[in-house]
C-alpha positions as CSV (number, residue, x, y, z in Angstrom):
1,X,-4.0,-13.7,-35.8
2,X,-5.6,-13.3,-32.4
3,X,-5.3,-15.8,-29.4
4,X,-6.3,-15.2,-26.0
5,X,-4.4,-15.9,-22.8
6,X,-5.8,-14.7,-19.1
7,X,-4.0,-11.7,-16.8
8,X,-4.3,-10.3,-14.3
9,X,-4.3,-7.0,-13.9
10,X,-6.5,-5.5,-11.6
11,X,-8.0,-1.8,-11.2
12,X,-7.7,-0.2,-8.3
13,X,-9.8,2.9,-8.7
14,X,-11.6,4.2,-11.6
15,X,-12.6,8.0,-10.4
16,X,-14.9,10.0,-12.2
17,X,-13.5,13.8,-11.7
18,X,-15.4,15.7,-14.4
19,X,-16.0,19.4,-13.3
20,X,-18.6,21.7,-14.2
21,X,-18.8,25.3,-15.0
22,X,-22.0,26.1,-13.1
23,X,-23.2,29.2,-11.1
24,X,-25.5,28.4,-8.0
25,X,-26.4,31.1,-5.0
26,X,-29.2,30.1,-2.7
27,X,-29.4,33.8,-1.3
28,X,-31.4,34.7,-4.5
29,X,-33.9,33.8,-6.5
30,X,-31.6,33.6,-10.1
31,X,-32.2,30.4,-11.5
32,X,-29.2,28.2,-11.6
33,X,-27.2,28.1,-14.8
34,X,-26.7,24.8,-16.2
35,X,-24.0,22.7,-15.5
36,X,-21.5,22.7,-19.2
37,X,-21.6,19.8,-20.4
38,X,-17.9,17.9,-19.5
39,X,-15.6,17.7,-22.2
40,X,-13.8,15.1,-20.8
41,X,-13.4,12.2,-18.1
42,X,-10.7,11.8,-16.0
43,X,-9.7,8.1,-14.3
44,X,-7.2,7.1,-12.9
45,X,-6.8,3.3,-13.0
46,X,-3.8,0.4,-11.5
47,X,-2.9,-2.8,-13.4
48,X,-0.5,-5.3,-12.4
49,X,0.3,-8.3,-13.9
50,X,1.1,-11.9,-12.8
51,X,1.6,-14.2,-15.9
52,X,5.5,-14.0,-16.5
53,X,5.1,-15.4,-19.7
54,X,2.7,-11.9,-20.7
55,X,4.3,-10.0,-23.5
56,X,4.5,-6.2,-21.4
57,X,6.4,-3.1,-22.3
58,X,10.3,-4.3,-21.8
59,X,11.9,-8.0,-22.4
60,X,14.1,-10.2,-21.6
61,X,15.1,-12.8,-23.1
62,X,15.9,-16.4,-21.1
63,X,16.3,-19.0,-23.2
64,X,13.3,-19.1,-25.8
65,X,11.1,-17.5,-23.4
66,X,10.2,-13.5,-23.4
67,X,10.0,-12.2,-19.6
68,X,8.8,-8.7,-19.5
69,X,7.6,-6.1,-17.4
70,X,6.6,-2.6,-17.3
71,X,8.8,0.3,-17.4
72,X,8.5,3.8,-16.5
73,X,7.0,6.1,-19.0
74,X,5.0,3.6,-20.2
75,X,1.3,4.6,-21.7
76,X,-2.1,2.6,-21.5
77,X,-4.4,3.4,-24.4
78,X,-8.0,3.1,-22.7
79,X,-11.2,2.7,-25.4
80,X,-14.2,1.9,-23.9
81,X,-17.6,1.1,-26.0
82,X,-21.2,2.7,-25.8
83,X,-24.4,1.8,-27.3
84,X,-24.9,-1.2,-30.1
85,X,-22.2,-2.1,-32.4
86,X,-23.1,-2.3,-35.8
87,X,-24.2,-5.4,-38.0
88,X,-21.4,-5.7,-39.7
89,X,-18.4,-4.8,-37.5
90,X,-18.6,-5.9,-33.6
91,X,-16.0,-3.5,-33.2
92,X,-17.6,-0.5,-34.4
93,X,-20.0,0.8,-31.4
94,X,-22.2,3.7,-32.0
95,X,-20.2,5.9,-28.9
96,X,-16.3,5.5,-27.6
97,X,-14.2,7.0,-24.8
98,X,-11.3,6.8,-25.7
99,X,-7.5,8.4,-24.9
100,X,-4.1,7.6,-23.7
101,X,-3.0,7.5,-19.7
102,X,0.1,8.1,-18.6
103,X,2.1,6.3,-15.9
104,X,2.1,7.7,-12.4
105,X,5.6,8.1,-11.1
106,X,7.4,4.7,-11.5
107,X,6.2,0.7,-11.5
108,X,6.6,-1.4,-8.7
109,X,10.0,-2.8,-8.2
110,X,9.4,-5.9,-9.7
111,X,8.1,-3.7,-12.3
112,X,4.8,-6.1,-12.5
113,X,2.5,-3.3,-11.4
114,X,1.7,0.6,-12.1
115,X,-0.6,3.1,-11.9
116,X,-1.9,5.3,-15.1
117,X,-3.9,8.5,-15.0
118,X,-5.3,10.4,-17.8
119,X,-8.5,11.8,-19.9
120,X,-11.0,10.0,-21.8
121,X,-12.7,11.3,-25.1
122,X,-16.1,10.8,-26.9
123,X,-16.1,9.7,-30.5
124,X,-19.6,9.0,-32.8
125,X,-19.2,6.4,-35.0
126,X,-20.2,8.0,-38.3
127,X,-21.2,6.3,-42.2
128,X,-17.8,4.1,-43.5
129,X,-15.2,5.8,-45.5
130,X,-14.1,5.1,-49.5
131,X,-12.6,2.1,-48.2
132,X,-15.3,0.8,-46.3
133,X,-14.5,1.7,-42.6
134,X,-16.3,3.5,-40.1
135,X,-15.7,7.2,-39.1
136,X,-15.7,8.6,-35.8
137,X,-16.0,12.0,-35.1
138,X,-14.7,13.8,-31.5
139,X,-18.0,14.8,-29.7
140,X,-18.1,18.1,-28.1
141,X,-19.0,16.7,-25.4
142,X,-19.5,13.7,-23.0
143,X,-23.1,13.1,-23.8
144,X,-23.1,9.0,-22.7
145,X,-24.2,7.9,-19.0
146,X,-21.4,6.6,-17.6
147,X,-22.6,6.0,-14.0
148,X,-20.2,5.3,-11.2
149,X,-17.4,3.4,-13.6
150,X,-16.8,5.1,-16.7
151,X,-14.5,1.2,-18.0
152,X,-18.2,-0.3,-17.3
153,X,-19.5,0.0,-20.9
154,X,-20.3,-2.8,-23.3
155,X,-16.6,-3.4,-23.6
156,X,-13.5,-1.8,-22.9
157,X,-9.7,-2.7,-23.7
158,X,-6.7,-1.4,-22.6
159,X,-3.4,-1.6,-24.7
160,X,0.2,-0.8,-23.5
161,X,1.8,1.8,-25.3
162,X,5.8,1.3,-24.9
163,X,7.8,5.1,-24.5
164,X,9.8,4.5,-27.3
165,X,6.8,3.8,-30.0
166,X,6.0,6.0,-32.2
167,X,2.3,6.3,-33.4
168,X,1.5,5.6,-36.9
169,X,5.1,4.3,-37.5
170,X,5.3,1.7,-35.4
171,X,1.5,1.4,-34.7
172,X,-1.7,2.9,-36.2
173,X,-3.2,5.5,-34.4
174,X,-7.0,6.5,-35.4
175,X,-7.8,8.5,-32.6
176,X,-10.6,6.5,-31.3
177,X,-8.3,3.2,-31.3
178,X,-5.1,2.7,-32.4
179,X,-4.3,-0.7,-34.4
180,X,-1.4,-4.0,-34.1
181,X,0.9,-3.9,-36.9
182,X,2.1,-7.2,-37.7
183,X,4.5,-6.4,-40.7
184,X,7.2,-4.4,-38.4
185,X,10.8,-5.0,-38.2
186,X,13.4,-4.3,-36.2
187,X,17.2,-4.6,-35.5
188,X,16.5,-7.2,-32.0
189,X,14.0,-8.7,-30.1
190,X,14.1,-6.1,-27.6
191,X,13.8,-3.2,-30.0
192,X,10.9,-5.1,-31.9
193,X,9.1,-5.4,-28.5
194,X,9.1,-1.4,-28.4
195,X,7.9,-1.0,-31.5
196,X,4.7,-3.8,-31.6
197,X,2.0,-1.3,-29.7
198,X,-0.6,-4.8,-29.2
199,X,1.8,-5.9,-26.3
200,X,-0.6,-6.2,-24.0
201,X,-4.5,-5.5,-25.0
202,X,-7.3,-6.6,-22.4
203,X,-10.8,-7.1,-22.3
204,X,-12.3,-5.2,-18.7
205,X,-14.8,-7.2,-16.7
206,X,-17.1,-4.2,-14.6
207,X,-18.2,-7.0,-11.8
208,X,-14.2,-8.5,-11.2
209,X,-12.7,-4.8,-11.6
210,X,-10.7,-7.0,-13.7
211,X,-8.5,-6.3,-17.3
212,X,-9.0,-10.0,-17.4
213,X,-8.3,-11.3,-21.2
214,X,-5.3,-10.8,-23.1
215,X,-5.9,-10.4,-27.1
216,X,-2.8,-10.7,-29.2
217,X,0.7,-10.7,-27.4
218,X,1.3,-14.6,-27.8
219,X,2.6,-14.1,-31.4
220,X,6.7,-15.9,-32.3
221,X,9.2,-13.7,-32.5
222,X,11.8,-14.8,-35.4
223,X,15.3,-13.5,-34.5
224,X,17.1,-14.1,-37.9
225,X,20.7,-14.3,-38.6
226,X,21.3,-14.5,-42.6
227,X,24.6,-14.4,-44.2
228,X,25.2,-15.0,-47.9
229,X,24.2,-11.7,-48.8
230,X,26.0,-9.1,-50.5
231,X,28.5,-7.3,-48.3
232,X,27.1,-4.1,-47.1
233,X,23.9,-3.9,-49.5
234,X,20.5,-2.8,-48.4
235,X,17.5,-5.0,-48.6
236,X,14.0,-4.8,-48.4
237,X,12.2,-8.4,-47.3
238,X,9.3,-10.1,-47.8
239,X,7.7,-12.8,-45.6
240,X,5.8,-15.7,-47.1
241,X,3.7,-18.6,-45.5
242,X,2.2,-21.3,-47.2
243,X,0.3,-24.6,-46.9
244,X,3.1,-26.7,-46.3
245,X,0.9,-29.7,-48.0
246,X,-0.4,-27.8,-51.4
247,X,2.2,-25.3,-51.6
248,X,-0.6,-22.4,-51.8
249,X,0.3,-18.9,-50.2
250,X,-1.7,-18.3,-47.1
251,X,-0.1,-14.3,-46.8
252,X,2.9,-12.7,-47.7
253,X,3.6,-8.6,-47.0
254,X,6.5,-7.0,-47.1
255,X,8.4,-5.8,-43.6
256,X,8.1,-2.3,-42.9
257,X,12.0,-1.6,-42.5
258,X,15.2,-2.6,-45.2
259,X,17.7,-4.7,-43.6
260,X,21.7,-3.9,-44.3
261,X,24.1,-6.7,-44.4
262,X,27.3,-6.0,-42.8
263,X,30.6,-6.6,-44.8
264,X,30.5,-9.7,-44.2
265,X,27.2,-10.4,-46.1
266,X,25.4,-10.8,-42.9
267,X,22.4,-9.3,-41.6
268,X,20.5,-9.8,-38.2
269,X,17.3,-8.5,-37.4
270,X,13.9,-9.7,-35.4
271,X,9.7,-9.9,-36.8
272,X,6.4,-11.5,-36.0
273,X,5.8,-15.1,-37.7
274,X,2.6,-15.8,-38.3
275,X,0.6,-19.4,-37.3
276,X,-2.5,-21.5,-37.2
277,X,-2.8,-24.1,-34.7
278,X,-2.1,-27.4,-36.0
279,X,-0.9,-26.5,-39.2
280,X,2.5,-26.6,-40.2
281,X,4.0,-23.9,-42.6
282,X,6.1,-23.3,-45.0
283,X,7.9,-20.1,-43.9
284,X,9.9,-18.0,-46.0
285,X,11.9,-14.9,-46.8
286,X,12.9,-13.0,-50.3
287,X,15.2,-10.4,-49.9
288,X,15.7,-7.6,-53.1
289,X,18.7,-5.4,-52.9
290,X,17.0,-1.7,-53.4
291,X,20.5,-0.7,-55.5
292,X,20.3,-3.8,-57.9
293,X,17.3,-5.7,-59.5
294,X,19.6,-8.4,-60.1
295,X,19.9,-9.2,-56.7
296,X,17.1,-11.1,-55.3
297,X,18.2,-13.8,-52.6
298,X,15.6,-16.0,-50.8
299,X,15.7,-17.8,-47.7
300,X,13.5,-20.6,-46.6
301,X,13.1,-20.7,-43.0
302,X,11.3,-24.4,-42.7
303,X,8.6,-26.2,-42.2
304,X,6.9,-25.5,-38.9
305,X,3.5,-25.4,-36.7
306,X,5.0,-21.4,-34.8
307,X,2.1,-22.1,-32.4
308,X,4.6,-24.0,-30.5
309,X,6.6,-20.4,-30.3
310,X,3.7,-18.7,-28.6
311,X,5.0,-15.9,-26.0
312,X,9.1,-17.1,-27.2
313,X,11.7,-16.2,-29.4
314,X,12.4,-18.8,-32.9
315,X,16.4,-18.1,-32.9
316,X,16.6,-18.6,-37.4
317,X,20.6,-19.1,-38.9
318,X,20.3,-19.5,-42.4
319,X,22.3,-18.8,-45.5
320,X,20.5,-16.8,-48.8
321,X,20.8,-18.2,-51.5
């Protein structure tokens, strides 16, 4: 569920620094050797942001607003696109530089800007898998012209990595990209917001030197307190939206982490609810104790269009029953 909101973060220098392994002595006639070909690309690019309503790296939480910012040993995840993408998957482009940068030193004291360094990688996109993806292999090399601005491809994102996340446990890590995962959990908003890796993901724009769109941090975040559960059980939970009007299921998945009441039957804990614009859900949770079949609780959150909850936190107190 994707929407797009502007930023503004702004690169301040995008180097190229690959070296070469090459022999050259104009008191001879030897040929020169040829240059190796460069296994990697180095840039080093700054980004600071100005929209206080931006989902970043760490949050705060005013009201039903989320006020963030970055925070130090915080990681950009750079993939930048060469070539044509193919038919069926505008995603998928025939050549990607891709890899992680870390943060230089520490942000700004507002924490609204930084600096990240780091090295880029080529992938091939290769046939799809058994489940109809693409591969991508590592290249040897860096065999794509990259000129004077290696961001100044077809297109090229940037998404901030929080320090505490963990790849494929908190977000999907394929190498050449790494993926949102909407179905995560957490104990609070703030831990949730560590977790969620598509906090901030931006489109670059070569002529601006510009990360100037924002895919994907605008989702609600649900901070639930349930009680009427059974004192100190475990649960795992599943969310549900329907058509509010017909009653059909639009999705339901099941939350990546259990929940554990406290002994009072309560639990608390924090997840991404899911919209359309203009259309009002029905939004519910079904909790199953993992230590008794029997005990199957649901909640139904309400009715709602969560668009209205864009970049802000849903505060939910409900009883199971």
């Amino acid at each position: 569920m994707k929407q797009i909101k502007t930023l503004g973060w702004l690169v301040v220098a995008a180097a190229l620094t690959t070296t070469f392994a090459a022999c050259s002595n104009d008191d001879n006639d030897t040929p020169d050797t040829p240059a190796a070909p460069a296994k990697s690309i180095t840039i080093t690019v700054g980004a600071g942001i100005t929209d206080d309503n931006a989902t970043r790296s760490a949050i705060t939480t005013e009201g039903t607003s989320r006020t963030l910012t970055f925070t130090t040993g915080d990681k950009l995840f750079v993939r930048a696109s060469y070539g044509t993408a193919a038919n069926d998957d505008s995603d998928c482009y025939e050549h990607v530089l891709s890899g992680y940068l870390t943060m230089v030193g520490s942000p700004s004291a507002d924490g609204k800007r930084a600096s990240f360094t780091g090295d880029l990688e080529q992938w091939d996109r290769g046939d799809k898998d058994a489940e109809g993806n693409y591969t991508y292999t590592k290249a040897a090399s860096i065999t794509v012209s990259v000129g004077d601005d290696p961001l100044s491809a077809e297109v090229t994102y940037a998404t901030l990595v929080h320090k505490n996340a963990v790849k494929d446990t908190d977000y999907d890590d394929e190498d050449w990209r790494i993926l949102f995962k909407y179905d995560v959990l957490a104990s609070d908003v703030n831990t949730l917001m560590t977790k969620n890796l598509e906090i901030v993901t931006t489109v670059y724009d070569s002529k601006s030197f510009k990360f100037n769109e924002s895919i994907s941090p605008t989702l609600p975040i649900l901070n639930c307190t349930i009680s009427g559960l059974t004192n100190n059980a475990t649960y795992n939970v599943t969310y549900t939206y329907a058509n509010s009007i017909t009653g059909v299921k639009v999705d339901s998945y099941s939350l990546t982490s259990t929940v554990t009441a406290n002994e009072n039957g309560t639990a608390t804990f924090a997840f991404f609810g899911m919209y359309q614009e203009g259309e009002n859900y029905s939004h519910t949770l079904t909790f199953e104790n993992i230590n008794d079949n029997s005990d199957t609780k649901t909640v139904t959150i309400g009715t709602r269009d969560l668009s209205s909850y864009k970049t802000k936190v849903l505060n939910v107190t409900r009883t199971a029953n």
